[in-house]
C-alpha positions as CSV (number, residue, x, y, z in Angstrom):
1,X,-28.5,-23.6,-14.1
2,X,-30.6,-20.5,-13.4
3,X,-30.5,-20.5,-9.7
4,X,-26.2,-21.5,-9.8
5,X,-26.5,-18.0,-12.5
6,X,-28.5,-16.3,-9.6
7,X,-27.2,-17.2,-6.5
8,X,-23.5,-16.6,-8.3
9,X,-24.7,-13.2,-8.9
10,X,-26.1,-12.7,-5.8
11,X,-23.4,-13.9,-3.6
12,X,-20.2,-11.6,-5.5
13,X,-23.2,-8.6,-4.6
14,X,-23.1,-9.6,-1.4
15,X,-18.9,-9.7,-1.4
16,X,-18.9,-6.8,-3.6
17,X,-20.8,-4.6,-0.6
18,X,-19.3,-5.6,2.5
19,X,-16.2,-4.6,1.8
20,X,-14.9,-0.9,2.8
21,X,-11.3,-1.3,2.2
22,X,-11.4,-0.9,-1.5
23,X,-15.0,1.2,-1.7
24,X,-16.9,-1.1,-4.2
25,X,-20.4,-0.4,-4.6
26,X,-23.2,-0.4,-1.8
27,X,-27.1,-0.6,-2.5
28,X,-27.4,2.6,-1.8
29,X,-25.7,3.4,-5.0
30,X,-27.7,1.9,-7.9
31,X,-31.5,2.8,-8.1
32,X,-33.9,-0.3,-7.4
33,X,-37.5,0.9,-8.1
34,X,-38.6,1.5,-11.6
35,X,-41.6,1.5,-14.0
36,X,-42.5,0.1,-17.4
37,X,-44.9,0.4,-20.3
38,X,-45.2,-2.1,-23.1
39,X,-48.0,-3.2,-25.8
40,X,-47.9,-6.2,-28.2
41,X,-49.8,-9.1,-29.2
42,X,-52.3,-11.4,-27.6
43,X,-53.1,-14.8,-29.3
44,X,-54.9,-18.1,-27.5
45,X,-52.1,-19.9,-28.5
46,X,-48.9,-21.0,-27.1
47,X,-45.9,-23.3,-27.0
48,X,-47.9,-26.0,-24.6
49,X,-50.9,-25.9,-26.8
50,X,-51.7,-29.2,-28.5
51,X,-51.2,-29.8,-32.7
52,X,-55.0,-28.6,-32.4
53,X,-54.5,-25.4,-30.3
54,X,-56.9,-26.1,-27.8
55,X,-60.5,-25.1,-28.3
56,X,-60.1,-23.4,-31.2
57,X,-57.7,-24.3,-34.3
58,X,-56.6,-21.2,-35.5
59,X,-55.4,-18.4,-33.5
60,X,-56.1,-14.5,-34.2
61,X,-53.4,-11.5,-32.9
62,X,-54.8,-8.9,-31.2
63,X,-53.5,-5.8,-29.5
64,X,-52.9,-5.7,-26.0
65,X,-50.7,-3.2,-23.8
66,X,-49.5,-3.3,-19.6
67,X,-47.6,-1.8,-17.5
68,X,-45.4,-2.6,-14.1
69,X,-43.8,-1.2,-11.3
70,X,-40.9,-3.6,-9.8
71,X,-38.5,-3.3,-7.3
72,X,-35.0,-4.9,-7.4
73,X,-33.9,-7.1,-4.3
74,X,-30.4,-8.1,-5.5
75,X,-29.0,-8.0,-9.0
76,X,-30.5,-11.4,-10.3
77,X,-34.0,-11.0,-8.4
78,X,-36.8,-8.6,-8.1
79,X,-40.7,-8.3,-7.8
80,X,-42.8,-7.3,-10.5
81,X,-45.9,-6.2,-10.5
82,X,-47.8,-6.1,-13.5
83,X,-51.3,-4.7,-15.1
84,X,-52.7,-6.2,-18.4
85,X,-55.2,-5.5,-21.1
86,X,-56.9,-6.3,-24.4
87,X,-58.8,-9.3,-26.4
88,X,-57.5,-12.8,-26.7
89,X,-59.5,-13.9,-30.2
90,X,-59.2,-17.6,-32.2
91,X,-61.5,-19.0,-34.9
92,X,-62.6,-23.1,-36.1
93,X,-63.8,-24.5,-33.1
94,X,-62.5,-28.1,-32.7
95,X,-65.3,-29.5,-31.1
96,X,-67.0,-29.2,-35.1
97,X,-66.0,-31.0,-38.2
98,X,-64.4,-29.5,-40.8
99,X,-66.3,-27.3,-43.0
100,X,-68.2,-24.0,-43.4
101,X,-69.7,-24.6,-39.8
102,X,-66.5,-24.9,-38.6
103,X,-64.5,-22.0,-40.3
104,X,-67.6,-19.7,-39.4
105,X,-67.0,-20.4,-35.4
106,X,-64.8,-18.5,-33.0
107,X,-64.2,-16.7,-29.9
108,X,-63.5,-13.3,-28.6
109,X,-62.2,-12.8,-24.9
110,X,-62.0,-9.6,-23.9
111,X,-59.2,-9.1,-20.5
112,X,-60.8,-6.1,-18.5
113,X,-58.1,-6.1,-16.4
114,X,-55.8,-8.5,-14.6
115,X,-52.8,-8.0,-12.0
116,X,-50.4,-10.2,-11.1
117,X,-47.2,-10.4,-9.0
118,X,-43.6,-12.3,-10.5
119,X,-40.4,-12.6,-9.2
120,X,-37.8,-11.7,-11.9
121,X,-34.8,-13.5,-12.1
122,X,-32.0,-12.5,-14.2
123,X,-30.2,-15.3,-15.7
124,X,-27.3,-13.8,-16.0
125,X,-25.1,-11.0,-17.1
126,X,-23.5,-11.0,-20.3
127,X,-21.3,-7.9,-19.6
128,X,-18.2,-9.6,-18.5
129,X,-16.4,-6.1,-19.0
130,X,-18.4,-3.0,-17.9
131,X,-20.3,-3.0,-14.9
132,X,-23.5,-1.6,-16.3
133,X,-24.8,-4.3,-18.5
134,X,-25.8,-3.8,-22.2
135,X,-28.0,-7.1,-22.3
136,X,-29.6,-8.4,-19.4
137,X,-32.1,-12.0,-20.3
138,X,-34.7,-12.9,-17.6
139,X,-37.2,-15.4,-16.6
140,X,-40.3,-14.7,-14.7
141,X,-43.3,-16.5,-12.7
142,X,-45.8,-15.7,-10.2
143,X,-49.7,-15.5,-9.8
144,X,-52.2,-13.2,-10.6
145,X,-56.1,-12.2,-10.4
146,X,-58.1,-11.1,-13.6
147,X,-62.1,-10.2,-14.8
148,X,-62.5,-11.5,-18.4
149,X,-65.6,-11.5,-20.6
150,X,-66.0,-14.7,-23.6
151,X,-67.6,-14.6,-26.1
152,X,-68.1,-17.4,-28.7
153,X,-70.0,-17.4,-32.2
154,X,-71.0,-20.5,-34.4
155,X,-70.2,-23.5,-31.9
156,X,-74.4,-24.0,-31.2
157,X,-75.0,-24.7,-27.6
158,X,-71.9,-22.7,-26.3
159,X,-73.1,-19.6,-28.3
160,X,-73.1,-16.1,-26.3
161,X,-71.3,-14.8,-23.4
162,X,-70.4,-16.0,-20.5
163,X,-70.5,-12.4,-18.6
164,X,-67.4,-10.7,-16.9
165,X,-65.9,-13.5,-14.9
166,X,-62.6,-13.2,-12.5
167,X,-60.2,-15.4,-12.1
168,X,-56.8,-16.6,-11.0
169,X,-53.9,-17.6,-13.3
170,X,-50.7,-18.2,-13.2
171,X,-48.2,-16.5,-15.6
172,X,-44.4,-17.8,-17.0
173,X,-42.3,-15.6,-19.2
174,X,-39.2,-14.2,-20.7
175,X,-36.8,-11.8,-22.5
176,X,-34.3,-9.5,-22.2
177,X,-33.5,-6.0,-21.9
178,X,-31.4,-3.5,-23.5
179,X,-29.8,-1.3,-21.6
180,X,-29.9,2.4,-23.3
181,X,-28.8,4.6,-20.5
182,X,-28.2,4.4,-16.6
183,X,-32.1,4.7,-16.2
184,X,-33.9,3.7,-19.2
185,X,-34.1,0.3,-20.7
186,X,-35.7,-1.8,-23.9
187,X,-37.9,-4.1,-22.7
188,X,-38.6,-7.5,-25.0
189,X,-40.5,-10.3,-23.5
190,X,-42.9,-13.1,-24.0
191,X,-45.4,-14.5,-21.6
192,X,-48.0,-17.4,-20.9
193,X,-50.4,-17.3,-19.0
194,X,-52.3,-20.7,-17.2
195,X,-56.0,-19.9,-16.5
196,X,-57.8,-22.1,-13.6
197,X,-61.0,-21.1,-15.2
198,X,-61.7,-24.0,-18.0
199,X,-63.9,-21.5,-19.6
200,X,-61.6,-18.6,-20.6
201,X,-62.5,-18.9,-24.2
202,X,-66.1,-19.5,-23.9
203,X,-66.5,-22.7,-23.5
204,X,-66.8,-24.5,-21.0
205,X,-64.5,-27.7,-20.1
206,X,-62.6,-27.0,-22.8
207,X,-59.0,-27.4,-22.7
208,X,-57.6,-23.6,-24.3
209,X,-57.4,-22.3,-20.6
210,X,-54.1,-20.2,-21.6
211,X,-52.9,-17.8,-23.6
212,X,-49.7,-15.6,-24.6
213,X,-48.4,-12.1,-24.7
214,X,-45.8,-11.1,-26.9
215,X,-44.5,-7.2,-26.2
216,X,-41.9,-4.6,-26.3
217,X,-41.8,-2.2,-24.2
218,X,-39.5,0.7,-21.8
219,X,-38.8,0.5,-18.8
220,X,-37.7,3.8,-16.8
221,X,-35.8,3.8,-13.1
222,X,-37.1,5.7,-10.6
223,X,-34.2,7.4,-7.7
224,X,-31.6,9.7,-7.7
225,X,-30.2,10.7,-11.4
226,X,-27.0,10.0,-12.8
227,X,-27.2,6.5,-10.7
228,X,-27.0,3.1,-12.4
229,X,-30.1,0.4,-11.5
230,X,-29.8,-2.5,-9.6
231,X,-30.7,-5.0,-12.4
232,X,-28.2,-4.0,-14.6
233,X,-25.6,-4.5,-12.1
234,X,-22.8,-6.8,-13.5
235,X,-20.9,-8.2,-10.3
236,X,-18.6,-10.9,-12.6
237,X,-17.6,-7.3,-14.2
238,X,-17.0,-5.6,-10.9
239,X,-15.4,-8.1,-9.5
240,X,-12.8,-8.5,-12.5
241,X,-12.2,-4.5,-12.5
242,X,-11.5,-4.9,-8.5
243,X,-9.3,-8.0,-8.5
244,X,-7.3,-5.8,-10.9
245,X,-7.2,-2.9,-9.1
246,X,-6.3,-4.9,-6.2
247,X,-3.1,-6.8,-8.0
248,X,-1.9,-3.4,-9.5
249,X,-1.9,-2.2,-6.1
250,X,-0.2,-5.4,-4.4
251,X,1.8,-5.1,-7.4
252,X,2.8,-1.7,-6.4
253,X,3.2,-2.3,-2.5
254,X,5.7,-4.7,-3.3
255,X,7.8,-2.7,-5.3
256,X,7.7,0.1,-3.0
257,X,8.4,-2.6,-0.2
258,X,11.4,-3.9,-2.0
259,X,12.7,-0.1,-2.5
260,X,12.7,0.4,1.2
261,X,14.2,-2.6,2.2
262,X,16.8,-2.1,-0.3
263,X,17.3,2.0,0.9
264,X,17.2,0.6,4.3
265,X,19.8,-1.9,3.7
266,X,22.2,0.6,2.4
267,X,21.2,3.1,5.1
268,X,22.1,-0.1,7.9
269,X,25.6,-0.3,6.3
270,X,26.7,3.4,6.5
271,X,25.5,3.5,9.5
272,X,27.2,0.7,10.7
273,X,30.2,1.3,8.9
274,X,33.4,3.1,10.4
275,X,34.6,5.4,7.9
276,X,37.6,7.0,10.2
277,X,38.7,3.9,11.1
278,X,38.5,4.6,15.2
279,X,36.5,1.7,16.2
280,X,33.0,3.9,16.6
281,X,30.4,3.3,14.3
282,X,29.2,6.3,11.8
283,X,25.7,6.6,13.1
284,X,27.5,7.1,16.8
285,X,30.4,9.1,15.8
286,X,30.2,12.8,16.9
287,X,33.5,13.5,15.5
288,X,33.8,11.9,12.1
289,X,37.6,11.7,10.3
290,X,39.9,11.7,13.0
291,X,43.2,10.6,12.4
292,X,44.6,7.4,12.5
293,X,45.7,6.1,15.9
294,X,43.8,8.8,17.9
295,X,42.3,7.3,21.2
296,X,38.9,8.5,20.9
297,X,35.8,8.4,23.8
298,X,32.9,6.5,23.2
299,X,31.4,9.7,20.7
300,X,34.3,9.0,18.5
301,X,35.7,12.1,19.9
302,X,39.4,12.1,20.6
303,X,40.5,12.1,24.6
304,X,42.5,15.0,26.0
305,X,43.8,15.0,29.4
306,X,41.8,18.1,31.2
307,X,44.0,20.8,32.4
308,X,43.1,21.8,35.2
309,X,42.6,25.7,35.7
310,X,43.5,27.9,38.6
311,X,40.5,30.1,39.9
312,X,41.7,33.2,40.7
313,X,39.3,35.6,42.5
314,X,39.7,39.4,42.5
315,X,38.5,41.8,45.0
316,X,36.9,43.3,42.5
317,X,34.7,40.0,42.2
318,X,34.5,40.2,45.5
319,X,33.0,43.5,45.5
320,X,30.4,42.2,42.9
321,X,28.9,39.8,44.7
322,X,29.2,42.1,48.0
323,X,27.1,44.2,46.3
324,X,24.4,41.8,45.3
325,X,24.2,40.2,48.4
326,X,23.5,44.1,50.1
327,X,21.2,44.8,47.3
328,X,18.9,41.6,47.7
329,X,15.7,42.0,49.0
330,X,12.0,39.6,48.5
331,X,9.1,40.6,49.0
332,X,7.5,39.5,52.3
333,X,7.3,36.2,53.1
334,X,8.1,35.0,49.6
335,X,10.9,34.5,47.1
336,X,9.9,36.9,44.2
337,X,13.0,39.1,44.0
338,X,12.6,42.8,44.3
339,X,12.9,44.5,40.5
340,X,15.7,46.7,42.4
341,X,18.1,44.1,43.1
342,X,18.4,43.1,39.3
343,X,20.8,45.2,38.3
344,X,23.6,44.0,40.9
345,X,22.6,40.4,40.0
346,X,22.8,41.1,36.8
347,X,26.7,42.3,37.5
348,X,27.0,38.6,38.7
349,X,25.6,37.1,36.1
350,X,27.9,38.9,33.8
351,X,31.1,37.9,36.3
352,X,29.9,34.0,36.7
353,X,29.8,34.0,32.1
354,X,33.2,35.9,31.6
355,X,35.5,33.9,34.2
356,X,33.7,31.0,33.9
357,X,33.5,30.8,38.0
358,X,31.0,28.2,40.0
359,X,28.7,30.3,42.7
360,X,27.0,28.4,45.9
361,X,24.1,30.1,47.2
362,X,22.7,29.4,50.8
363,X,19.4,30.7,51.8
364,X,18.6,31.7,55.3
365,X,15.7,32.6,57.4
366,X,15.1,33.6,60.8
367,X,13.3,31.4,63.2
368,X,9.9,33.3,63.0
369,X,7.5,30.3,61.7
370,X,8.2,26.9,61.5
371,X,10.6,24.9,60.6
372,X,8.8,22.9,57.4
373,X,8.0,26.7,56.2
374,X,11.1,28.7,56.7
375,X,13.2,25.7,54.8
376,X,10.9,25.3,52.2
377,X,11.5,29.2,51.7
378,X,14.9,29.6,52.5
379,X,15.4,27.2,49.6
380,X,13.0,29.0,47.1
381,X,14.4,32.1,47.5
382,X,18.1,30.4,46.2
383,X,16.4,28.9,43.5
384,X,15.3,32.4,42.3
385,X,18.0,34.0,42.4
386,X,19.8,31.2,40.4
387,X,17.0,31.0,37.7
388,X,17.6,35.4,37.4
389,X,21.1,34.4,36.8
390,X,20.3,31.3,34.3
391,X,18.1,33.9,32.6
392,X,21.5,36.6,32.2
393,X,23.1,33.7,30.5
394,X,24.9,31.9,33.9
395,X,25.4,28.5,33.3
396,X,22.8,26.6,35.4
397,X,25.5,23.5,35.9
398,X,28.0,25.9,37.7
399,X,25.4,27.5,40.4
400,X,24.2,25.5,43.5
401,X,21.2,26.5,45.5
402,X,20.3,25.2,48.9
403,X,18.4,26.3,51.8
404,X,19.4,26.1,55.4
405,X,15.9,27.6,56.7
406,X,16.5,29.3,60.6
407,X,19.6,26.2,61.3
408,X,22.7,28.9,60.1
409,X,21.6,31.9,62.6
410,X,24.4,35.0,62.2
411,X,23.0,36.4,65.0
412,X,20.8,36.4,67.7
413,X,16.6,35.9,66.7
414,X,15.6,37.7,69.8
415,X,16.0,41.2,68.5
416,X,14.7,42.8,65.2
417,X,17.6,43.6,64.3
418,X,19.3,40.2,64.4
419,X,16.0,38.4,62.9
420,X,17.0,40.9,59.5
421,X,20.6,40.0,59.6
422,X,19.6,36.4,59.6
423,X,17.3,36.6,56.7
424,X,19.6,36.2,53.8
425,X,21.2,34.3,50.9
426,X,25.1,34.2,51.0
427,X,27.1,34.2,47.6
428,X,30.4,32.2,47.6
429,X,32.5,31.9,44.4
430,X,34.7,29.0,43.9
């Protein structure tokens, strides 16, 4: 039962830490090292004595008083280390026969020291509610080491001491603690302990080779304040608060699930539906309430039969674009437009946005280079002059640029003066 109670504990720790999607405690959280300090009584006997109590019949309380230092492994286990002192006493030796021989015998051990090392096991936690525990019961056992000194009285070849002697033993226990605060605890316990020694109490071969320790004590964590310890560490707890936390939230995902499907549902059938009647859903319907029998384009928009518009061009436009074309000058070898020509262009630009006209532009070069370059530039230096124009507010649809390079000669490449003529981009409105 104690180990299911352990490894039950143990294995919701080990559940309770890997997981990082809903941030439940790590080690690294609770405090695992702590201290304690108890005193009590020591007596020769204990439950596992005989009707006789051993060696001797009657059994004497005596002050003794420890300390520990233990480190917490997992919430149900941890090593203890332990120190203990003080006098195990008893009177009316068994091996006389009742009388004043008898009630005038005894024994008087005296524990110089003795350390021992115990595994701790909590049996389990009671807090079913809080994480911190209130009331934590646990069993112990281990082995230890100790130097004791006997001495016995009235028992006639056994009298005297037997001189500081060390030995190992083997100690049980229990109790429980009371949790006060997230670092300090009430410690109540009892303990046996099994000597090998068969002389504990003086006399030798005898069978009182144990004895018990029954103390109260406080135990104090040691780490970072504020922090709960280890041993008090209810996982049964946790794992309740979590597995709520976890349906309120699944709770609350499904809700907010259902609202969206439901908002999305109604959201599908407006925008699906076809308000105007004209055959074109509402989400693809550019022009919402038309009227009844209107023939309307694929944008819901109602078809009208383009009119087609006579381009009338004035000499004055003319001139315009005369003008730029006279005024248009790079600079040398590239298509970066001179800032002098801007103002004529600009004339354009305004001409191409008020009559709404389309403008072709055909850039030429002279034969000086080759052919690759003098196309490649011929065509740049349209596109330049069409992005000035774009950038005066010209729509960019209604302007074509292309570039002829040296193939569209307007005169002769021989002479300077015909190489100059042939470098040029050529306006035509339409």
């Amino acid at each position: 039962m104690i180990l299911s109670l352990i490894g039950l504990s143990s294995a919701t720790f080990a559940q309770d830490i890997s997981s990082d999607t809903t941030k439940r405690f790590e080690k690294k959280s609770f405090r695992t090292w702590s201290i304690g300090l108890n005193g009590g009584m020591l007596t020769h006997y204990t439950p596992f004595n005989n009707k006789s109590n051993g060696d001797f019949m009657t059994p004497q309380e005596s002050w003794g008083y420890g300390g520990y230092i233990k480190k917490q492994i997992l919430p149900g286990f941890g090593l203890q280390a332990d120190f203990l002192a003080g006098k195990v006493k008893g009177m009316r030796a068994n091996t006389l026969p009742a009388g004043a021989a008898q009630d005038n015998s005894g024994f008087n051990t005296r524990i110089d020291w003795s350390g021992s090392l115990s595994g701790n096991f909590t049996i389990a936690n009671l807090s079913l509610n809080q994480k911190r525990s209130f009331l934590s019961p646990y069993v112990t056992a281990g082995a230890g080491y100790m130097s004791s000194n006997a001495s016995v009285y009235g028992t006639s070849t056994d009298d005297g001491t037997t001189g500081f002697q060390e030995n190992w033993f083997v100690p049980i226990g229990a109790g429980f603690k009371l949790g006060l605060t997230k670092g300090v605890n009430i410690d109540l316990g009892y303990k046996v302990s099994f000597m090998k020694a068969t002389d504990f109490d003086g006399l030798n071969g005898g069978s009182n080779d144990r004895f018990s320790y029954a103390h109260a004590g406080i135990e104090v964590a040691l780490g970072k304040k504020g922090t709960s310890q280890l041993a008090n560490y209810s996982p049964i707890a946790a794992l309740r608060e979590e597995t709520a936390a976890e349906s309120a939230e699944l709770r609350r995902a499904l809700s907010t699930s259902e609202q969206n499907r439901l908002r999305d549902q109604e959201q599908y059938a407006r925008d699906l539906g076809d308000d105007d009647s004209d055959g074109v859903a509402n989400k693809f319907d550019k022009c919402p309430g038309t009227q009844p029998n209107t023939i309307v384009d694929g944008a819901g928009c109602a078809l009208k039969t383009p009119v087609p518009q006579q381009i009338i061009i004035t000499e004055e436009d003319k001139r315009v674009v005369g003008e730029a074309i006279k005024n248009l000058e790079f600079d040398l070898g590239k298509s970066t437009i001179k800032e002098r020509s801007y103002a004529t262009l600009k004339r354009v630009a305004g001409l191409l946005v008020e009559k709404n006209f389309s403008l072709k532009l055909a850039g030429h070069t002279d034969d000086t280079g080759s052919m690759a370059l003098n196309l490649r530039l011929s065509k740049e230096r349209a596109e330049a002059v069409k992005s000035y124009l774009v950038s005066q507010g010209a729509n960019p649809s209604r302007i074509e640029a292309t570039g002829y390079g040296p193939n569209q000669p307007i005169a002769s490449n021989k002479t300077a003066e015909g190489r100059q003529q042939n470098r040029r981009v050529e306006f035509t409105l339409f």
